[in-house]
N, C-alpha and C positions, 0 to 999 in steps of 0.2 A: 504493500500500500504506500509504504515512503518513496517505492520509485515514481508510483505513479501520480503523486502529489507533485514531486519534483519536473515532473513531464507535463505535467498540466501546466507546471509555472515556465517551463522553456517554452510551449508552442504559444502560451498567452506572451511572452515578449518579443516571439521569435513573428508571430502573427500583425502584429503593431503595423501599422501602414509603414511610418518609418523605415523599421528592419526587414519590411520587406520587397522596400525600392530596392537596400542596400543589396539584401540576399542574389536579389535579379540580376541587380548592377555588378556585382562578384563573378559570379555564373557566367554574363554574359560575355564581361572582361577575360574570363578564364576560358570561354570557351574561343575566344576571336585570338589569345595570346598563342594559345595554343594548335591554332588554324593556321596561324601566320608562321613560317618556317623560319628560323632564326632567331627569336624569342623562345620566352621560358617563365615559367613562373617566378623563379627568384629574381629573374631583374625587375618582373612587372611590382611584383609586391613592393622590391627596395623602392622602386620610382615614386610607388605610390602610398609609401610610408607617411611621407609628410601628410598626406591630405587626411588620411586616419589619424592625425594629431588634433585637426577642428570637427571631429565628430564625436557622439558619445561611444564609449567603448566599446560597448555591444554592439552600437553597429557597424564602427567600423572594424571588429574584428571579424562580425560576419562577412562583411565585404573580402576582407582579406583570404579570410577562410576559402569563403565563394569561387575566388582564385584559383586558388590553388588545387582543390579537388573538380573544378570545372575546366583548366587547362589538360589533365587527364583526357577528359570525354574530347574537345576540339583535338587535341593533337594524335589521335588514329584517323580523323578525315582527312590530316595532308599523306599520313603512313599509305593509307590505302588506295588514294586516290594519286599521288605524285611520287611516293616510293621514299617521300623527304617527310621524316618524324618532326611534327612541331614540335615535339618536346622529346626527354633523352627516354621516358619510360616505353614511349612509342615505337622504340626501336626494332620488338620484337614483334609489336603488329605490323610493319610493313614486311615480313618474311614469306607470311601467307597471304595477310590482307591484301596488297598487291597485284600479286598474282592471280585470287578471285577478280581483281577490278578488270584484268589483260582480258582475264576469260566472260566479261561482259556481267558480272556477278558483284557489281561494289554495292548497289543497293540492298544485298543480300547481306555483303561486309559490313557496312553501314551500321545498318538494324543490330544485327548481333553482338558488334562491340558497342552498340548503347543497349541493348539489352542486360548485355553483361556487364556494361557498367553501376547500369541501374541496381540491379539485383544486388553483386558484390558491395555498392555503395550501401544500400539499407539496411543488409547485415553487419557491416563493420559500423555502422551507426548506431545499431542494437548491441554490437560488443562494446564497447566508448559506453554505453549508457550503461552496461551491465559491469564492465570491470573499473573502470575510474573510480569510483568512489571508494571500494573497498582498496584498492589500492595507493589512496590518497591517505585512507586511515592509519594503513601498513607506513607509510611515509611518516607521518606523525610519531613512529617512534624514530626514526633516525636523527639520530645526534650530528654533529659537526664531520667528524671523522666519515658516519659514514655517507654523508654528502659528498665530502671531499675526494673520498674512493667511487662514488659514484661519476661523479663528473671526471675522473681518470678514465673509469672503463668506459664511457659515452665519451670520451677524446680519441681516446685509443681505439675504440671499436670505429669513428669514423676514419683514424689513418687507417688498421688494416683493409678495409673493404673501398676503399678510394681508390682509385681507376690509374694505374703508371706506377711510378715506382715509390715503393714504401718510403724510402729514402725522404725524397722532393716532399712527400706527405707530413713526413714526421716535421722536415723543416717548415714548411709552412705553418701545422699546428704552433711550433713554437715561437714563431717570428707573430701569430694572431697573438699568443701570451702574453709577448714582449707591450705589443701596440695596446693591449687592455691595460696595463699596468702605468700607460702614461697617464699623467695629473698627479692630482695632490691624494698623498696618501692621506685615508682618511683617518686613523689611528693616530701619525705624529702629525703628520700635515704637512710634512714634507715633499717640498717638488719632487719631480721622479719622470725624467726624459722630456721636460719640457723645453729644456734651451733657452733658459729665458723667456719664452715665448708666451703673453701674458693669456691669451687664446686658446691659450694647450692647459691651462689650470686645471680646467674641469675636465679634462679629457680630451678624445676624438670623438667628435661626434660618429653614432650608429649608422645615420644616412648616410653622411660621407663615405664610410668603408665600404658599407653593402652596395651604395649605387654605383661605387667609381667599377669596385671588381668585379659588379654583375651585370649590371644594365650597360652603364657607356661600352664598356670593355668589350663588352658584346656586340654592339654596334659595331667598334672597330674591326674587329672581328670576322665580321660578318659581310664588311664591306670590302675584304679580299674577296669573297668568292661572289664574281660575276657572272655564275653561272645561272642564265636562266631555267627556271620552273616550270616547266611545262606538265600539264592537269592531262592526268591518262583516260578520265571521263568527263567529258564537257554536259551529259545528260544524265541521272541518274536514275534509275530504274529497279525495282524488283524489291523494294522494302519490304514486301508484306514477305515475299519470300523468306526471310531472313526470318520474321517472326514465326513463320509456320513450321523452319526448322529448330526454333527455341529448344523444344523438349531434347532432343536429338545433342546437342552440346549441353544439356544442363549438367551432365556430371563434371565435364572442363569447370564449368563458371565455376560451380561450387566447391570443387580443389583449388580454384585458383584462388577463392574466395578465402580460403583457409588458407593459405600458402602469405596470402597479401595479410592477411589479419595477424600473424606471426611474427613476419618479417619489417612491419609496418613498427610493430611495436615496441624490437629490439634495436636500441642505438646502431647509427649506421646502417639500417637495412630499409626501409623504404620501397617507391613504389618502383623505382629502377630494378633493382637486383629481383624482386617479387616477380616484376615480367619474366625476367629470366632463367627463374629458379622453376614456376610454373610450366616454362616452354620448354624445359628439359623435360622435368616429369612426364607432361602430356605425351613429349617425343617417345620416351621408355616406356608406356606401360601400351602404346598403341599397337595394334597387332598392326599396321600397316608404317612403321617410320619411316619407311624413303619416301613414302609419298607428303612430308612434309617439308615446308618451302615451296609447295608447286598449290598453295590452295587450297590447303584442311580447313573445315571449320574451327574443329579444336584447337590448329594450333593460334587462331587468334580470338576464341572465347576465353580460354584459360587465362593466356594472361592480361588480357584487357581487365578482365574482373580481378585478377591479380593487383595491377598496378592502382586501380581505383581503392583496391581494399588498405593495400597499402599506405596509397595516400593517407588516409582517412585516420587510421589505427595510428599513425604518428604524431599525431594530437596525445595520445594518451599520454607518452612519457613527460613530453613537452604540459602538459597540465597540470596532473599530478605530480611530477618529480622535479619542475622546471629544466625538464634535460633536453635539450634539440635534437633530435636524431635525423636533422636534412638541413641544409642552409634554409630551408623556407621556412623549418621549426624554429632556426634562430631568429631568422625575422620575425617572426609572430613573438617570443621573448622580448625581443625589443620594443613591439610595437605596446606590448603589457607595457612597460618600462616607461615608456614615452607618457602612460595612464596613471603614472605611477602604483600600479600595483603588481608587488611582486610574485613572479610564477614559482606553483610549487603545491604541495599540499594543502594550502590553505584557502589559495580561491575557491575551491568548492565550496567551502563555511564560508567566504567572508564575499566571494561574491557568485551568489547562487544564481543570479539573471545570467548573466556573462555563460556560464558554462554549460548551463540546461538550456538556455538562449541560443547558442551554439550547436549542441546537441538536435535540438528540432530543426535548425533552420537546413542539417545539414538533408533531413529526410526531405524538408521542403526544395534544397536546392536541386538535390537528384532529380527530383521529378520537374525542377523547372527545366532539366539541361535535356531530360528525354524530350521536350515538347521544342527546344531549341535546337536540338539537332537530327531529330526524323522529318519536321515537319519542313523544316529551315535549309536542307541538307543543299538545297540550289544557291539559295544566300552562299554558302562556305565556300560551293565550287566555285563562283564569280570570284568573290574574295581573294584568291588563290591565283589572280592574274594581277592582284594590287601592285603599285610599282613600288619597287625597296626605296628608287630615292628620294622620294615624300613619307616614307615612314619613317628612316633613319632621324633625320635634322629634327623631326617632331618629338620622339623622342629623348635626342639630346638637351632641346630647349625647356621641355617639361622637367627632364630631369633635374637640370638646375633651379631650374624657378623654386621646384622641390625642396631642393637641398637649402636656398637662398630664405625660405620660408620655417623653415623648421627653425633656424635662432635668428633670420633679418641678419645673417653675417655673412658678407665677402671672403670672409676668412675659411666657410667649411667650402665656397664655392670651389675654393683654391685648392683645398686638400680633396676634394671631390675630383680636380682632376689630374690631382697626383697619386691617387688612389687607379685613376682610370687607366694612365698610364701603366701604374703597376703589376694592373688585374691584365692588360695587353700583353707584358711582358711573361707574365706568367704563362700565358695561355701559348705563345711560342714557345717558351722553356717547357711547356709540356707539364705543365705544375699548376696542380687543382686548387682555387684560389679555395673551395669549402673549407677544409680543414683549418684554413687561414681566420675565416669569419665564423667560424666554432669556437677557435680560439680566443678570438678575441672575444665573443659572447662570456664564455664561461670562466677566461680570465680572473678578473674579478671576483666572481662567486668563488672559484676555487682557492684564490688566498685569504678572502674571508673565512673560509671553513676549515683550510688550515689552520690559520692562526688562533682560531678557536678552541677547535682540538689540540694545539699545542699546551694555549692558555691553561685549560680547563686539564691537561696532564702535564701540566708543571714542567713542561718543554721534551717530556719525554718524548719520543717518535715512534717507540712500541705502541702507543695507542692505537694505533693502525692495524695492528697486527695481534692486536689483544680481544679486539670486539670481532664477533664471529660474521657479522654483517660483511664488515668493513673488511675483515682478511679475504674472504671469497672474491669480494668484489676486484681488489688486487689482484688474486691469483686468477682469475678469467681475462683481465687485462694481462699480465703477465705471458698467458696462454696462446691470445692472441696477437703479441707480438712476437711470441717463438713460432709460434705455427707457420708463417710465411717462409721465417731464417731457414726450419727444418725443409721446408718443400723444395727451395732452393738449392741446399745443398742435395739434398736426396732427385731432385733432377740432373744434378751436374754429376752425381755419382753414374746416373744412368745412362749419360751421354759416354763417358767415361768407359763403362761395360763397352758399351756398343759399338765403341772405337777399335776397344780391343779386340772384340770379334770378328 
């Protein structure tokens, strides 16, 4: 009965005229971000971080939200229909999706990756309702220590599953550290990497980091490749088909659906790896595997409904533990931040609109995104001839204005695009700027809870390894930084054999 008091009070906030311009206006932003090839949701959110700073919380974290699990559903209509993922979870529906679209069959594509988004979306929404709370409670005992071991293993679990090489990963987490730790400690008060700089007192602004390395950087980015886009179906056709083979892929959806809800909810796993871990399984257990890449249904039910559920299920940690497990988790921390209220176990009790408010609007957003892209699907193909270079400069101007808006200072303009620069550089070094803006997110939190735990054990550092919490949580971190070293060497060993053979 207390969930369902709690649910009457999300869909009564979530239902508001207000939050439910915002919920559309999220949806729709998320589904057109992720339509357009070269965008993504973490730059869309960082750009439009400021503007969630003049709204009330609620709604603009459902906008934000909106985003981010409605950029999911747009980016399988560029996978399927141009072969070009709007976003990076999309990758593995263009394998098959694709290929249906060659064989005159996208309308059929279409339908079943919003079906299965649909679905997967309302169940990971029913888990969010059903495990956050008690998990928030579980949070309520952890002490200092083992927050402080938590945000290791959610640092660490995002280097190992980070794309290139561990190395460039680890570095960047630490260089995010570095750049959290600049301003005035707030313990003595002492400067700390500011240079004199009267500006860098309070720190680096959030916008600054997030928009220079996500949004600009991606522009630039994006503006070496000249190559044009060309739509592999200019008419679509055959939706109802897709629907009628529903039953026929429901057992994909619903692995996938578990796969994403899993993976979603473990630091560093998300709706990326959910697609991929899905489109293996499906591949193994199919009595037919060579026939996929050429056009399975399955193989792009599973992990559509994968990558959605994922999405979704990564709210939880980010809620109840304030732990990010995506750059996008870290922006929604920030955008808390910007509200000043901070993420963690305790916004459940202390702000119950916001979280149950979220919870509904997420069931309401599914179902606005089904009616935005079966009905709409001609809209997205047109869209998909839009020229890049009136998108690009749009972009860039908003983003500043953005950044300019958030303190009315020249000064974050100016780290905005020195930040821009650097997220450019990055992205040629082959060096994932995430792990960078994790760090610097968690920064902060983590030497507050340090020094806590050090505090409160009289500067001992056994405290870490004395609480049965907190040792685990180290040793799973620890795990997963051997685990790579071992595979490595135990590859080279293998080459090694083979040589000599």
């Amino acid at each position: 009965m207390e969930l369902l008091s709690h649910l009457a009070l999300g869909f009564e906030t979530a239902l508001s005229p207000l939050n439910l311009f915002y919920c559309f206006a999220g949806v729709l932003i998320g589904t057109l971000i992720g339509v357009l090839p070269g965008l993504g949701p973490a730059p869309t959110v960082a750009m439009l971080l400021p503007l969630s700073f003049g709204l009330p919380p609620v709604s603009g974290f459902i906008m934000l939200s909106g985003i981010f699990y409605g950029a999911q559903y747009g980016g399988s209509t560029t996978a399927i229909l141009i072969n070009t993922p709007g976003e990076s979870s999309s990758v593995v529906t263009a394998l098959d999706g694709y290929q249906m679209a060659r064989k005159g069959r996208a309308g059929e594509a279409l339908a079943m990756a919003a079906m299965g988004s649909f679905i997967a979306g309302t169940i990971a929404t029913v888990i969010i309702a059903l495990l956050a709370p008690p998990l928030a409670k579980a949070a309520l005992l952890f002490g200092p220590a083992e927050y402080f071991s938590l945000m290791v293993l959610g640092l660490i679990a995002a280097i190992a599953l980070a794309n290139g090489s561990v190395l460039k990963a680890v570095a960047m987490a630490v260089l995010g550290l570095l750049l959290g730790l600049v301003g005035t400690d707030v313990t003595s008060g002492v400067q700390r990497y500011t240079f004199g700089a009267l500006k860098l007192y309070d720190g680096i602004a959030i916008v600054a980091v997030a928009m220079g390395l996500f949004s600009v950087a991606e522009v630039l980015r994006n503006l070496e490749d000249r190559s044009e886009q060309q739509t592999a179906v200019t008419q679509v056709t055959g939706l109802a088909a897709g629907l009628s083979r529903l039953r026929e892929a429901l057992g994909s959806i619903l692995r996938g659906t578990a796969i994403g809800s899993i993976l979603g909810i473990l630091p560093g796993g998300g709706a990326t790896l959910s697609s991929f871990a899905s489109y293996a399984i499906e591949k193994k257990i199919s009595r037919e595997p060579e026939k996929f890449g050429t056009g399975v249904l399955q193989g792009l039910a599973g992990p559509e409904a994968a990558n959605n559920a994922g999405a979704q299920t990564s709210f939880i940690p980010m809620l109840t533990l304030g732990l990010p497990s995506n750059p996008v988790m870290a922006l929604m921390i920030g955008a808390l931040m910007i509200h000043g209220i901070q993420p963690g176990p305790n916004v459940i009790s202390e702000q119950p609109a916001l979280f149950w408010g979220l919870i509904a609007s997420m069931w309401i957003g599914n179902a606005m995104l089904v009616v935005l892209n079966l009905p709409l699907v001609g809209l997205w193909v047109k869209l998909l001839t839009f020229p890049y270079h009136l998108l690009f400069p749009a972009i860039v101007v908003i983003t500043c204005i953005g950044v300019f808006s958030f303190n009315n200072s020249m000064f974050d303009v100016w780290m905005l695009l020195l930040f821009s620069v650097m997220g450019y550089l990055l992205v040629k070094l082959r060096c994932e700027p995430a792990p960078m803006l994790l760090g610097f997110i968690l920064g902060p939190m983590m030497e507050e809870h340090l020094r806590r735990a050090l505090l409160l054990s009289r500067g001992s550092p056994t405290v870490f390894l004395d609480r049965p919490i907190s040792a685990t949580m180290l040793v799973i971190a620890l795990l997963l930084i051997v685990a790579p070293a071992l595979s490595v060497v135990r590859k080279r060993r293998e080459e090694i054999f083979v040589e000599g053979d």
